[in-house]
N, C-alpha and C positions, 0 to 999 in steps of 0.2 A: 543318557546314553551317548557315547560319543558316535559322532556322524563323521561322514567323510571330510568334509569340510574342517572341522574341528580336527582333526588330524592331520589333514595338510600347514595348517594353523602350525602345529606340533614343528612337524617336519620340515618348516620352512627355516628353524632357528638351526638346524644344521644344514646345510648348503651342500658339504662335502661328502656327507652321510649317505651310505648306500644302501639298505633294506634288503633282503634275501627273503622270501617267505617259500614255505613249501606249504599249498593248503588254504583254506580260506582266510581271509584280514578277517572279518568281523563273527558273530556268532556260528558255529557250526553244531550240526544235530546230526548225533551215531546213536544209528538201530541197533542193537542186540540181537543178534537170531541166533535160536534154538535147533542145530547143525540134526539132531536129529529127528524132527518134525516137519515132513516139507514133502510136498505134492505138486503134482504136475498143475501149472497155469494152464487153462482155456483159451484166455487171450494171448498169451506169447509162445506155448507150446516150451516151454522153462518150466523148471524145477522153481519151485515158490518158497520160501521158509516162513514162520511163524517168528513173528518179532516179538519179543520177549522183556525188552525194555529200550524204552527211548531215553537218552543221554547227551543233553546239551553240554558246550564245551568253550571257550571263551575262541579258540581259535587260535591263530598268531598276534590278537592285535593286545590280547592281555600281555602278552611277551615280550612284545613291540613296547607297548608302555610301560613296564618294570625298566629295562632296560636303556630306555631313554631318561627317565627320571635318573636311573644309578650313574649314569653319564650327566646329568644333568648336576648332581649332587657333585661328581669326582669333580667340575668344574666350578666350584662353590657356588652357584645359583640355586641355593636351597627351595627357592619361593617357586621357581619354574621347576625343580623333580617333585615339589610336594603338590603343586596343580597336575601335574604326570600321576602320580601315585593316586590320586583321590579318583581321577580318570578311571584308572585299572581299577580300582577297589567299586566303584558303582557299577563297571561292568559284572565282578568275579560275583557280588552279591547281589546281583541280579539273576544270574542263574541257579542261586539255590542250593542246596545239600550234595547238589552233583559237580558242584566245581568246591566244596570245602578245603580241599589241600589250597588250590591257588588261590582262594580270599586270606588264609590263613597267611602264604607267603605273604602277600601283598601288603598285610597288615603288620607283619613283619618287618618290613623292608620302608615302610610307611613310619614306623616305632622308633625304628634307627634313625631317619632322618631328623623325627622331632626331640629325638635327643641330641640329636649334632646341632637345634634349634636352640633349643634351651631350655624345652618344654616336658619335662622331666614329668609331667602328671599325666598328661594325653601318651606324652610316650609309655608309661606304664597301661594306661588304659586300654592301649594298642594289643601292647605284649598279653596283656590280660588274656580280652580277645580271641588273639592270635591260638595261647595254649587250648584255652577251650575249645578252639575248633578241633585243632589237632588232638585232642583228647577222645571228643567225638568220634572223629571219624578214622582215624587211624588206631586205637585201642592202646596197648598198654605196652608192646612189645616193636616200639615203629624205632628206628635212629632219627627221625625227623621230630619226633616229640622232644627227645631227646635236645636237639636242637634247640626249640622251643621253649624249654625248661632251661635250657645255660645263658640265651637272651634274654627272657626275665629275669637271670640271676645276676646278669651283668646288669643292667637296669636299676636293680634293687641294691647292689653292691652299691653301687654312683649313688645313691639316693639314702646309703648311707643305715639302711635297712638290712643289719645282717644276717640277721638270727632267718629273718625269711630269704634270703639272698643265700646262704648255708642251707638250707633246705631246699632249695630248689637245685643248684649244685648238686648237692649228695641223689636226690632221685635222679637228676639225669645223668652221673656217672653208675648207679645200680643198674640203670636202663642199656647205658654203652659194656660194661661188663658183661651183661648178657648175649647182650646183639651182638657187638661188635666183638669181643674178645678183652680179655685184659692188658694187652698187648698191644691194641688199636690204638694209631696219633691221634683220632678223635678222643679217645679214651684220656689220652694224656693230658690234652687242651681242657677238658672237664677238668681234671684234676687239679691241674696247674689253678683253674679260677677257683675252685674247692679251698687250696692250699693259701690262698691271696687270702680269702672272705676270715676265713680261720685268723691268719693272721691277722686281720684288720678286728679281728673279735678279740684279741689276746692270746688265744690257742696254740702258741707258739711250737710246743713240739709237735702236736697234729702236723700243723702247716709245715713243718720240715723235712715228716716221714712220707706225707704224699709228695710233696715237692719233689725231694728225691728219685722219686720213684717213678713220678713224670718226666723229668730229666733222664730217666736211664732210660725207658718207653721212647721216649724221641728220638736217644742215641741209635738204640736199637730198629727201629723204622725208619727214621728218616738220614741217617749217619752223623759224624761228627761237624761238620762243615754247613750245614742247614739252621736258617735264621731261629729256625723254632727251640733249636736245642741251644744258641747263643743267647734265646730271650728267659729259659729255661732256668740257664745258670745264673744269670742276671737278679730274677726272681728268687733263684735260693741265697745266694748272695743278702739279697734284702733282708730275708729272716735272719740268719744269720748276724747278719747286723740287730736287728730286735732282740736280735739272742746275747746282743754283745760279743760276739765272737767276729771278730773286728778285724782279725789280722785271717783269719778263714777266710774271711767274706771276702777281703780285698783280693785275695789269690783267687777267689770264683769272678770277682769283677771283671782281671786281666786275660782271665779266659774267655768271659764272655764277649770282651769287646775285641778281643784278636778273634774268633767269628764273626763276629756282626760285621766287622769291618770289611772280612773277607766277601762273605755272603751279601753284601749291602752297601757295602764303602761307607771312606769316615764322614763326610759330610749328612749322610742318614741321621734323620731326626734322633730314631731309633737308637745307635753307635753312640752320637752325642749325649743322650742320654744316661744311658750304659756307664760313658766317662763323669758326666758330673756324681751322678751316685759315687762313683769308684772315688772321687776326689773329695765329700763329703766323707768317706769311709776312711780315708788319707788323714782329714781334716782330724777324726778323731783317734786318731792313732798318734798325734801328731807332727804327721810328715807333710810338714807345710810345705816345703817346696815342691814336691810331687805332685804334693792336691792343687795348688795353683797353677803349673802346668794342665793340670787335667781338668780343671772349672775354669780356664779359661779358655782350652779350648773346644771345649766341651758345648760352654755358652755361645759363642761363635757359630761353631755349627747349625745349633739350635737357632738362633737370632735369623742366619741365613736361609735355615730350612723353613720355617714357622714363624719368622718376624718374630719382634721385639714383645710385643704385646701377651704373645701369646700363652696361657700359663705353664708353660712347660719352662718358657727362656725367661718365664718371673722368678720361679722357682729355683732356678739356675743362677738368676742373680744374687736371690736369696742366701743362697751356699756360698758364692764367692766373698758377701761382705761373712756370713759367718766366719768366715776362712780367716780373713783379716781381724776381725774379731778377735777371735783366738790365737791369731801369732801375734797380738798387739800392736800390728800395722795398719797405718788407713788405706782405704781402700785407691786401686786406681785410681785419679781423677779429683781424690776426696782433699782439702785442706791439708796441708802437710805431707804429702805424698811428694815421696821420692821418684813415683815412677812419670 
């Protein structure tokens, strides 16, 4: 159990960090009373109720430690938010069946880290977990299950597991159609990773008719100028490309990246991204000088946003020697280069 101590511990690696609590730091315990059972006390000459159930509660400090670890994480010190996180998690399941939503988070929020880790087994074990609480305790009809079932689906997508990654997808957008509406962004974000997993299975038309259709859901909720509907188009664009339809795609590319750019600027990992696709999609149409413009500066971005290392600006390397590949040029830099 964390003690005071151990949490000044915590709190000493931000300096500048200010704390707000309303309520107690560490465990808190709420009585239940039963409003129409209740008698006059002898000792205080007050109205007495009948308590009904006692309900421990983590307090603010489970709060306190999710969101220093998420801080901890946005600051790449994985190691100091996963000793944050494992903190909160021995508090939430400490208390038992009556804090199940917030072990559930926790373990959540714990899942996602060990996959920013590299630990793709724990991380599913996590997610595992996590749905099971939330099954438990929130029943069949919650948006937060719902949640819980698209994290595992993300999870199992990376892990390359689709057939169960498509299933888990499909019940949590059944779940958001209901609750939510069909109309719901959350509805669409489901769908969007539905139409990915499909794709990545071969389902190619599947994945174009939801696609679509999350793309119009975005338009519609969140308007044209929002990064969701810029990442939207991005993604049909891709299929499209699987679909071969290659001079489509590249008109959904131009679109996507004239939002992203707007909503996000060009130097967004995100935007550069967007352009290397679009310049790979160039490549095989190709309009090599176009795609060169756009895979290099594409890559650039990337390199700046992400470093060199990173696999998103390998991948982008990747495209640029294809590039030159295919227009019979060597590459910048490479023996015989012109440039």
């Amino acid at each position: 159990m964390l003690t005071l101590d151990r949490l000044q511990q915590f709190l000493r690696q931000f300096p500048r960090l200010t704390i707000g609590l309303v309520g107690d730091l560490f465990l808190d315990r709420y009585l239940e009373l039963e409003p129409g059972v209740h008698e006059l006390s002898i000792e205080t000459g007050l109205e007495a109720y009948q308590i009904t159930r006692i309900r421990n509660s983590p307090g603010a400090l489970g709060t306190v430690l999710n969101n220093l670890a998420a801080l901890q994480r946005t600051r790449g010190k994985l190691d100091d938010a996963e000793a944050l996180y494992r903190e909160a998690l021995d508090i939430d399941r400490a208390l038992g069946n009556d804090n199940a939503a917030g072990t559930a988070g926790t373990l959540s929020n714990l899942a996602l880290l060990m996959q920013d880790k590299g630990d793709l087994e724990q991380a599913e074990l996590l997610q595992r977990e996590a749905l099971a609480l939330q099954r438990a305790s929130l029943g069949t009809d919650h948006p937060n299950l719902a949640v819980s079932l698209n994290n595992l689906g993300m999870l199992l997508y990376t892990r390359q597991d689709l057939d169960e990654a498509v299933a888990h997808f499909a019940e949590a957008l059944d779940l958001n159609r209901r609750v939510l509406g069909d109309r719901h962004a959350e509805t669409a974000n489901v769908m969007g990773n539905l139409a990915t997993a499909y794709k990545a299975r071969g389902d190619l038309a599947d994945a174009e008719t939801l696609m679509r259709e999350a793309l119009q859901i975005r338009l519609d909720a969140l308007g044209p100028e929002h990064a969701q509907v810029g990442l939207a188009m991005a993604q049909l664009a891709g299929i499209l490309v699987a679909r071969e339809r290659h001079r489509e795609a590249a008109a959904g590319y131009r679109q996507a990246i004239a939002v992203l750019a707007a909503a996000l600027g060009d130097e967004h990992w995100l935007t550069a991204q967007t352009r290397c696709l679009h310049g790979a999609c160039l490549t095989a149409l190709g309009a090599y000088r176009e795609a060169e413009t756009e895979l290099l500066a594409g890559f650039a971005a990337l390199e700046s946003a992400l470093g060199s290392e990173h696999v998103r600006a390998r991948e982008a390397a990747n495209r640029i020697n294809e590039l030159y590949a295919a227009w019979g040029r060597p590459a910048p830099g490479a023996p015989g280069s012109a440039r």
